[in-house]
PAKOL-894876 format. One record per residue (C-alpha): residue in three letters; z negated, y negated, x negated. Coordinates in steps of 0.25 Angstrom, whole numbers. Layout:
BEGIN
node r ALA w Z v Y u X
...
//
This chain:
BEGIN
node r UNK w 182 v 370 u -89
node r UNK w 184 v 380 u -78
node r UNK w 181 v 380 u -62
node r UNK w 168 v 387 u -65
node r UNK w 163 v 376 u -73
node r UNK w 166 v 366 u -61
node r UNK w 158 v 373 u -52
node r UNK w 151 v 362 u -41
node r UNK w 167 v 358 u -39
node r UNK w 176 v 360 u -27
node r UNK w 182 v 372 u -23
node r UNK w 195 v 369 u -14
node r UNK w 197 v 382 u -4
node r UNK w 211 v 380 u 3
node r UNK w 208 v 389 u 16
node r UNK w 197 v 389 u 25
node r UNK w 198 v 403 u 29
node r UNK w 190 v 415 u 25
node r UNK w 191 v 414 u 10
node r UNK w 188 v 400 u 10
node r UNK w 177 v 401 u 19
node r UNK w 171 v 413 u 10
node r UNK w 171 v 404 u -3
node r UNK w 163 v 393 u 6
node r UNK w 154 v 402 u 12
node r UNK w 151 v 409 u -3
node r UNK w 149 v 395 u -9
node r UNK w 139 v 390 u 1
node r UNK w 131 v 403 u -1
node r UNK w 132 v 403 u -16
node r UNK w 127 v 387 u -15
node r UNK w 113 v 396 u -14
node r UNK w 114 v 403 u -28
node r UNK w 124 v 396 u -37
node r UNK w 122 v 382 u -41
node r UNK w 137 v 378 u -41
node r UNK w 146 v 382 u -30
node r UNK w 158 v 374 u -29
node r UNK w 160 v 366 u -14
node r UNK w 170 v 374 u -8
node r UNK w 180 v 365 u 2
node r UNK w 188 v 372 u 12
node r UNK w 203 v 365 u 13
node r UNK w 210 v 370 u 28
node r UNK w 218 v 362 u 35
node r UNK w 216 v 371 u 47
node r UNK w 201 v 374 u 46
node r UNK w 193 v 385 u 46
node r UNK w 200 v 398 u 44
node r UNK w 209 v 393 u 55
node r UNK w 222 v 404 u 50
node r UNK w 213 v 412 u 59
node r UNK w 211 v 409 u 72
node r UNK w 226 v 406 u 75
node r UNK w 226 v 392 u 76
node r UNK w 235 v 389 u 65
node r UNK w 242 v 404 u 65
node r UNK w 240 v 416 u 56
node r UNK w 235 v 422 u 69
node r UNK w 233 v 421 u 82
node r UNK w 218 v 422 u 80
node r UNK w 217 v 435 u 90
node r UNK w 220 v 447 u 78
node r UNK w 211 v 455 u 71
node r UNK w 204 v 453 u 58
node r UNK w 210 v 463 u 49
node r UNK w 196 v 464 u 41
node r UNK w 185 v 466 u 46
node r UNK w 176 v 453 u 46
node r UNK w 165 v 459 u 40
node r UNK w 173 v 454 u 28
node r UNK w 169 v 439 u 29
node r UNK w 169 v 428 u 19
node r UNK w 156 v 436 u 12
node r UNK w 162 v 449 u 12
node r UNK w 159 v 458 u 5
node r UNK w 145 v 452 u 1
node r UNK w 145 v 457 u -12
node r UNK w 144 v 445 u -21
node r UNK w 140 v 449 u -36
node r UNK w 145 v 437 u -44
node r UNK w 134 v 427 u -39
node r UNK w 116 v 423 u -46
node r UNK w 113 v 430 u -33
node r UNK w 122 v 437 u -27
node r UNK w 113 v 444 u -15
node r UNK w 110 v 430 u -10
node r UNK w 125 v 426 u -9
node r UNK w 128 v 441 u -2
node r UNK w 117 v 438 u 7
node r UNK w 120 v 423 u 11
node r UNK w 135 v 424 u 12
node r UNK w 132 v 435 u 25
node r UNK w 127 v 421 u 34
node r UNK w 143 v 418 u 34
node r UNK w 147 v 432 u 37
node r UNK w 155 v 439 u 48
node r UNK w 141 v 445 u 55
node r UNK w 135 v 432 u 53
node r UNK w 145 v 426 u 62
node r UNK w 144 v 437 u 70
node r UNK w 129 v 434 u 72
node r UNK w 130 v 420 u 74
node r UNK w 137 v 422 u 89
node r UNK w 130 v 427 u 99
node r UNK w 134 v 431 u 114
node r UNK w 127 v 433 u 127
node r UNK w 125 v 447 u 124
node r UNK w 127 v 451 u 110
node r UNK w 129 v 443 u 96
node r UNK w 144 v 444 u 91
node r UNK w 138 v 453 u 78
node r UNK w 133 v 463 u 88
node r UNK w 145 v 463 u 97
node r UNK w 154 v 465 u 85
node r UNK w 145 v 475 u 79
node r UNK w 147 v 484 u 93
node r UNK w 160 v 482 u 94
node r UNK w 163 v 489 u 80
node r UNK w 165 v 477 u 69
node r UNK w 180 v 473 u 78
node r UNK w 188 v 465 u 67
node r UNK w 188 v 449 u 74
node r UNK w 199 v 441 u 78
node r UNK w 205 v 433 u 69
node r UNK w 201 v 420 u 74
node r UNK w 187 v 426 u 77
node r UNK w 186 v 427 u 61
node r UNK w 190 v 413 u 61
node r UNK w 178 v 411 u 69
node r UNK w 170 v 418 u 58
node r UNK w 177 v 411 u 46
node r UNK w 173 v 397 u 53
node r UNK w 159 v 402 u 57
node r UNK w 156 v 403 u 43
node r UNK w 163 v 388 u 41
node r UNK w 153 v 381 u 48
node r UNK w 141 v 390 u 42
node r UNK w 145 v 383 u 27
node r UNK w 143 v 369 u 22
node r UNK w 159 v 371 u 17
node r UNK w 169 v 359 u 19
node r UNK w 183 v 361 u 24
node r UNK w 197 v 350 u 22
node r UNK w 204 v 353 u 34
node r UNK w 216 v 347 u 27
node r UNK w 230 v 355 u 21
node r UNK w 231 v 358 u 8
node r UNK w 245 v 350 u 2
node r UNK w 242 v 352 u -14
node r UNK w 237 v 359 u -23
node r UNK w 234 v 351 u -38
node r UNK w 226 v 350 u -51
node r UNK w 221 v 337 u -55
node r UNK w 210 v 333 u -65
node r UNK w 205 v 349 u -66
node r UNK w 205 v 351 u -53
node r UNK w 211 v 356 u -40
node r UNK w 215 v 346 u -31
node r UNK w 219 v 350 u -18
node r UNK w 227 v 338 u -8
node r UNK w 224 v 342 u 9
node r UNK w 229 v 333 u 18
node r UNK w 228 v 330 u 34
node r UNK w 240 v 336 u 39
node r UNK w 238 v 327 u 53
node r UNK w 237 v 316 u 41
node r UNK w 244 v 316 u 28
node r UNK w 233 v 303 u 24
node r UNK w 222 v 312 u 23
node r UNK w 226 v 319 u 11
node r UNK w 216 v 323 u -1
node r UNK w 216 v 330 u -13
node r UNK w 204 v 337 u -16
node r UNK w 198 v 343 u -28
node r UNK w 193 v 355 u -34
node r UNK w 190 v 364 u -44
node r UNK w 196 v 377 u -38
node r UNK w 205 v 380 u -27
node r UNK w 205 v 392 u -17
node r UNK w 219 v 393 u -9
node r UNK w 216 v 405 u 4
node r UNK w 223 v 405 u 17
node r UNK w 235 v 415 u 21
node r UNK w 246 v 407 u 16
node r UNK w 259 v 404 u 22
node r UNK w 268 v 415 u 29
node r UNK w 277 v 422 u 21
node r UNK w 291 v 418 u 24
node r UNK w 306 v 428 u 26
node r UNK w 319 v 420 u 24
node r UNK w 325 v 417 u 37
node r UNK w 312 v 412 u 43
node r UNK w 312 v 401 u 52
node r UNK w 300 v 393 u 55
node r UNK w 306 v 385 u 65
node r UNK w 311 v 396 u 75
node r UNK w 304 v 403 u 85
node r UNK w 308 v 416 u 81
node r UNK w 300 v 417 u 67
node r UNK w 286 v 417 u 66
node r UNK w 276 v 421 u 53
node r UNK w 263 v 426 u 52
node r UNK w 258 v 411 u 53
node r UNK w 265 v 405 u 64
node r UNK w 267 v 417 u 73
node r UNK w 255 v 416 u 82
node r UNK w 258 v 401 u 85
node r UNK w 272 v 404 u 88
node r UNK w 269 v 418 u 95
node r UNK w 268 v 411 u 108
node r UNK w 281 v 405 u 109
node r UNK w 287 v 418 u 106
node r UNK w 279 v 424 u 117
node r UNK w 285 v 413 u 125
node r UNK w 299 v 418 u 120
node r UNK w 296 v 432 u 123
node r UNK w 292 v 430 u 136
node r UNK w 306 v 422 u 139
node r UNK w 314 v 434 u 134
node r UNK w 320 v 444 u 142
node r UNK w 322 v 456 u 130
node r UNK w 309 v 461 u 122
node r UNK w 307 v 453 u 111
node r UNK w 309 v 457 u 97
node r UNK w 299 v 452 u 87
node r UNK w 299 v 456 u 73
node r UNK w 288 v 454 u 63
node r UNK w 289 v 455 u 50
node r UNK w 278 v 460 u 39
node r UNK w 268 v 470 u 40
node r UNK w 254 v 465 u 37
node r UNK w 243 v 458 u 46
node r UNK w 250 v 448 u 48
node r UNK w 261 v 454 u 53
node r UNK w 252 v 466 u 61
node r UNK w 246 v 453 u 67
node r UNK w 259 v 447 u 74
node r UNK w 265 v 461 u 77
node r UNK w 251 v 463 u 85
node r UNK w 251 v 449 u 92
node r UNK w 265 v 451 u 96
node r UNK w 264 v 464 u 102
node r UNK w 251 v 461 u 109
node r UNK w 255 v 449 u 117
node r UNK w 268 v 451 u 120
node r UNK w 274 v 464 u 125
node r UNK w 289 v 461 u 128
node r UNK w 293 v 460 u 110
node r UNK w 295 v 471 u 101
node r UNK w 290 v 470 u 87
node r UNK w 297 v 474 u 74
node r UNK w 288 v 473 u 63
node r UNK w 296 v 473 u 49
node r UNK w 292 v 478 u 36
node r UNK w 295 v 483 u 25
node r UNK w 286 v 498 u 25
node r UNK w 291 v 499 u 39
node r UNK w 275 v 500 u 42
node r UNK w 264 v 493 u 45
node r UNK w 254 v 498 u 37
node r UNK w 237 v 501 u 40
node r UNK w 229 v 493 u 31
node r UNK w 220 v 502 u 22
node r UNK w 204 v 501 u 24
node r UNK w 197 v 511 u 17
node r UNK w 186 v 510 u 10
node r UNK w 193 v 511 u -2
node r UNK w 202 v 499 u 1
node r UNK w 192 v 490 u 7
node r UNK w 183 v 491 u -5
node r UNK w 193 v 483 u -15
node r UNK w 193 v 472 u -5
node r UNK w 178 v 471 u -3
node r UNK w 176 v 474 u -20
node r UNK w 187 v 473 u -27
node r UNK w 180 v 477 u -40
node r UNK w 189 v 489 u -42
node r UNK w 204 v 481 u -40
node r UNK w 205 v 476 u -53
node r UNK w 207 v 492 u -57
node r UNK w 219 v 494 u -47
node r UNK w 230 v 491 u -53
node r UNK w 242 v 482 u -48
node r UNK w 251 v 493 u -41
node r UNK w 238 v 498 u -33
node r UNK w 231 v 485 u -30
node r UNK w 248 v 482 u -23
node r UNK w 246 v 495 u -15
node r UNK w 231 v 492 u -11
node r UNK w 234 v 479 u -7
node r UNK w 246 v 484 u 1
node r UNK w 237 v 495 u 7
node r UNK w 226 v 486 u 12
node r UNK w 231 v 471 u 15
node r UNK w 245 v 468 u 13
node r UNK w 256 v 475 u 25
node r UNK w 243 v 482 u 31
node r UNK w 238 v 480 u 44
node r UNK w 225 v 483 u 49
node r UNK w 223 v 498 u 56
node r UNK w 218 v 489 u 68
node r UNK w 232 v 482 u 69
node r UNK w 240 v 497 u 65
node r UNK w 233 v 502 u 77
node r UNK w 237 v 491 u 87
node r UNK w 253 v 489 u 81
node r UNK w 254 v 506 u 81
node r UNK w 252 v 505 u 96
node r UNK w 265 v 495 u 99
node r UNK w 275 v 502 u 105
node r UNK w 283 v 489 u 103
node r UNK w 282 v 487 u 88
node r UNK w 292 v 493 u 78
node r UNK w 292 v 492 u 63
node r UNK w 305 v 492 u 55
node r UNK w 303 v 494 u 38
node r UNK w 310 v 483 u 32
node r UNK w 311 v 471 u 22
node r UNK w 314 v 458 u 29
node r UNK w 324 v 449 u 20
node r UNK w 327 v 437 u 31
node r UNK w 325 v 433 u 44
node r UNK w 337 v 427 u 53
node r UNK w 338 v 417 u 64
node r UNK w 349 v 420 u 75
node r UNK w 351 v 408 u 80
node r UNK w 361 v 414 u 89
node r UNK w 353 v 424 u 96
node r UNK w 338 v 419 u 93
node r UNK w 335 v 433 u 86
node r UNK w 330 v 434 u 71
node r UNK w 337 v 445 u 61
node r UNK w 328 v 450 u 52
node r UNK w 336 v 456 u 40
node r UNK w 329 v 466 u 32
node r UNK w 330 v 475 u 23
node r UNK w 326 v 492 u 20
node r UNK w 326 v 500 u 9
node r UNK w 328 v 513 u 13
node r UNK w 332 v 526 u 3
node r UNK w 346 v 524 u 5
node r UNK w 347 v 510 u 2
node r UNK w 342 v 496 u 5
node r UNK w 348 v 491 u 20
node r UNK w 348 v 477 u 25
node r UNK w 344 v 477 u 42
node r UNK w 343 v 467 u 51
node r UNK w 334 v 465 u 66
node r UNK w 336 v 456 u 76
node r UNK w 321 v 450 u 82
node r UNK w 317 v 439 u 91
node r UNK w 306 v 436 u 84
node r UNK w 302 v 438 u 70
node r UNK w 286 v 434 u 63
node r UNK w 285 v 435 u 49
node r UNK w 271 v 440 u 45
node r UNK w 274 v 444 u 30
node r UNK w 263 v 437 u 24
node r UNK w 258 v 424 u 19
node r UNK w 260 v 416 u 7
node r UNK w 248 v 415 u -3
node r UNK w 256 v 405 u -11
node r UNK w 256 v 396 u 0
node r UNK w 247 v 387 u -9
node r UNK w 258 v 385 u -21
node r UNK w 270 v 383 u -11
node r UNK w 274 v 370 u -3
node r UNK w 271 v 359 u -14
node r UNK w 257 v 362 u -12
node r UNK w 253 v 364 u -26
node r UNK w 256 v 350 u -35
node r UNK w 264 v 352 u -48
node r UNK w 253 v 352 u -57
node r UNK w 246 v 361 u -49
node r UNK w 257 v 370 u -49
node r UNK w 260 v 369 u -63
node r UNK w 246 v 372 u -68
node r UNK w 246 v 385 u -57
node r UNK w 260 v 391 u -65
node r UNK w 254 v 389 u -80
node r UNK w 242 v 400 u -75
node r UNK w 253 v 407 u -69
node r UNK w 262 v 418 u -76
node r UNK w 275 v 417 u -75
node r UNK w 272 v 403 u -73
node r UNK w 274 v 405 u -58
node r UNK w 265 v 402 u -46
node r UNK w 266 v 416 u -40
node r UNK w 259 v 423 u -30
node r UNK w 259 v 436 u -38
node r UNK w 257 v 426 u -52
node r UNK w 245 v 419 u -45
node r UNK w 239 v 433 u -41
node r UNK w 240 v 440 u -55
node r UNK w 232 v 427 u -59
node r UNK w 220 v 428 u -49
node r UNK w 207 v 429 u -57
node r UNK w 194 v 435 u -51
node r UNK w 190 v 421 u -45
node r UNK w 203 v 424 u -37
node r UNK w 210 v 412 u -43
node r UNK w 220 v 408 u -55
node r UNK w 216 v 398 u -64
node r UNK w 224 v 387 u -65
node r UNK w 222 v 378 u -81
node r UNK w 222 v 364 u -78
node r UNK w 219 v 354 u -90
node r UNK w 208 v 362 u -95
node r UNK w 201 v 366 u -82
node r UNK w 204 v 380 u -76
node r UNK w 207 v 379 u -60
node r UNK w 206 v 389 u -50
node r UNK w 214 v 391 u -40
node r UNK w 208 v 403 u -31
node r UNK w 219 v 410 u -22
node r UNK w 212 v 423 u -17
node r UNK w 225 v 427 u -8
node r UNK w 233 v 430 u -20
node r UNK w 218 v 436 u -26
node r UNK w 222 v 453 u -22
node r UNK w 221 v 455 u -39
node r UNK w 210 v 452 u -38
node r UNK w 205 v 459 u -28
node r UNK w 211 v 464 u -14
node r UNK w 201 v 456 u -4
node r UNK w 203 v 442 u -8
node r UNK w 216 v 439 u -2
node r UNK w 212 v 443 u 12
node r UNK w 197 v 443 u 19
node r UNK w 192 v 457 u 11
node r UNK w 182 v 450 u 1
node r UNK w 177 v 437 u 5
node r UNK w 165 v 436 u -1
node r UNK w 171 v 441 u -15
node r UNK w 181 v 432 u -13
node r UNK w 170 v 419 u -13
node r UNK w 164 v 425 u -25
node r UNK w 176 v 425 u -34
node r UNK w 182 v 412 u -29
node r UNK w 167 v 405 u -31
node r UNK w 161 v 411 u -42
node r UNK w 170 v 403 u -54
node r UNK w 164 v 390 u -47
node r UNK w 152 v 394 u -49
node r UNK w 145 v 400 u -64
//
């Protein structure tokens, strides 16, 4: 018995962001064509595609989309595995960005037009976050605005236990016959960071705590030194908010090409993200330098253009081993290392502030005591070397972007399209929703 042959059952989505909200979307529109869709159950404890809008960090809401949002939850509107694939295509455009668009008028102009003659500008984050909720309330889609505290398999099934963190009492576990785990993760962490002082931040916490070290700038008498370290989004995001608001700190940005690097968006590039038809034929060297090129340490050419014209920012090339706290003087050494022709050298600086912006952890969801013994053990026996890996997992991902995890005679998926760039190099980020939906679904429903 496998998942596909337990169709009508539940499928657990941990996230209610943009993946999530493009299986739910696709589900409700394949309700019209295919006579078992599984109920699709959206578990958020913060609510609808709130990582976006700056309520809960991540952002301060105010940056750029780094895609454009054409590529919604139906992109790229190219189904071909559904009875009646046109129909699909065609109902899926009712939850799409220019659907949005068209739904808000002003005194003058609708939003579409005005965005339209103002040459397709990338939103604000939290006005995507408008969109993504948008489509919420356009679907029939139910959400459990409660925290995700296990992960476990019991009687050939997932269950999943949330609980109320304003009231441990109301705690449930609840069942399933796949489970999706999407969401950024937790921040990547360097020895020597200290959650508890002022002086560190991450790419999480940064823009809660960024006004209190605009307080502590203020206060100062010298120019502040701030230094930031990674060279990604993330990191171009921070680097940007701090030298926009505040003009009395210098920024050092380290890392270890000594560049901040232009994202690539060609033609040629884009394509694999919208079809990734042809990746399977790249080998494993080449998909590493693609995915280098294009999504990871890359920043948009929008964000290059802004950061090349700050006379205050400064980038040092360098591999950061540990951060430390001088009590003494209230400053953080960074100690890092180089690896010139001559030899590898150790340095330190001395900064006021330091943010962390190296990334986020995709693994968040097998860390903390979250998955249950059983759960773990039957995640290991699928795994080779017998080890729950990030780079194990991803060796793993079949084409409905999940491993499949053997369990008493029943074959669980558990779908984790961050970790799904073998497969393809859209699914991790926003570059293919609409395909996404389709391969997560599709199993559920032959």
């Amino acid at each position: 018995m496998t998942a596909s042959q337990s169709a009508a059952q539940r499928l657990i989505v941990v996230g209610a962001g943009p993946k999530g909200l493009a299986i739910a979307a696709k589900a409700q529109v394949l309700r019209s064509v295919c006579a078992d869709v599984p109920e699709v159950l959206l578990v958020d404890h913060q609510g609808i595609a709130e990582n976006w809008t700056g309520r809960f960090g991540y952002t301060d809401g105010r940056q750029q989309l780094a895609t454009s949002p054409m590529k919604d939850i139906g992109f790229p509107y190219n189904s071909t595995c559904w009875r009646d694939n046109n129909k699909v295509n065609v109902e899926m455009i009712q939850y799409s960005w220019h659907a949005f668009l068209t739904q808000r008028t002003g005194p003058k102009l609708s939003a579409f037009a005005e965005w339209v003659d103002r040459g397709f500008p990338s939103p604000s984050l939290k006005e995507w976050a408008k969109y993504l909720q948008w489509v919420f309330k356009s679907l029939d889609t139910q959400i459990d605005q409660r925290k995700v505290t296990r992960i476990h398999v019991r009687d050939r099934q997932w269950r999943i236990k949330v609980e109320d963190l304003r009231d441990s009492r109301n705690a449930e576990w609840l069942t399933g016959a796949g489970v999706v785990i999407t969401g950024p993760g937790t921040p990547l962490r360097l020895q020597g960071y200290d959650d508890n002082s002022l002086r560190f931040a991450n790419a999480e916490n940064f823009w809660k705590r960024w006004p209190r070290m605009q307080t502590a700038i203020r206060r100062s008498s010298m120019q502040t030194e701030i230094a930031v370290i990674g060279d990604g989004g993330a990191a171009a995001s921070v680097v940007t908010t701090l030298l926009s608001t505040s003009d009395r700190c210098r920024v050092t940005v380290i890392t270890p090409s000594g560049v901040m690097l232009t994202r690539g968006e060609s033609y040629d590039e884009n394509r694999h993200y919208s079809n990734p038809r042809d990746w399977p034929q790249i080998n494993s060297l080449g998909r590493e330098r693609f995915l280098r090129h294009t999504t990871l340490s890359v920043v948009s050419r929008a964000v290059k253009k802004i950061l090349d014209q700050q006379v205050n920012l400064s980038i040092i090339c360098g591999q950061v081993d540990r951060l430390e706290l001088k009590d003494a003087d209230d400053k953080v050494w960074i100690h890092y290392k180089i690896d010139p022709p001559a030899g590898r050298t150790a340095n330190y600086e001395e900064f006021d502030f330091v943010v962390v912006a190296i990334g986020f952890d995709a693994m968040w969801w097998a860390k903390n005591g979250i998955l249950t013994r059983e759960a773990a053990r039957l995640i290991r026996g699928s795994v080779s070397p017998n080890r729950i890996t990030a780079k194990a997992l991803g060796q793993l991902i079949e084409k409905d972007l999940s491993i499949h995890i053997a369990a008493n005679g029943v074959t669980l998926p558990l779908h984790l399209p961050m970790m799904s760039s073998t497969q393809g190099p859209g699914f991790p980020g926003l570059g293919c929703l609409g395909l996404l939906s389709d391969r997560i679904l599709k199993p559920y429903c032959d």
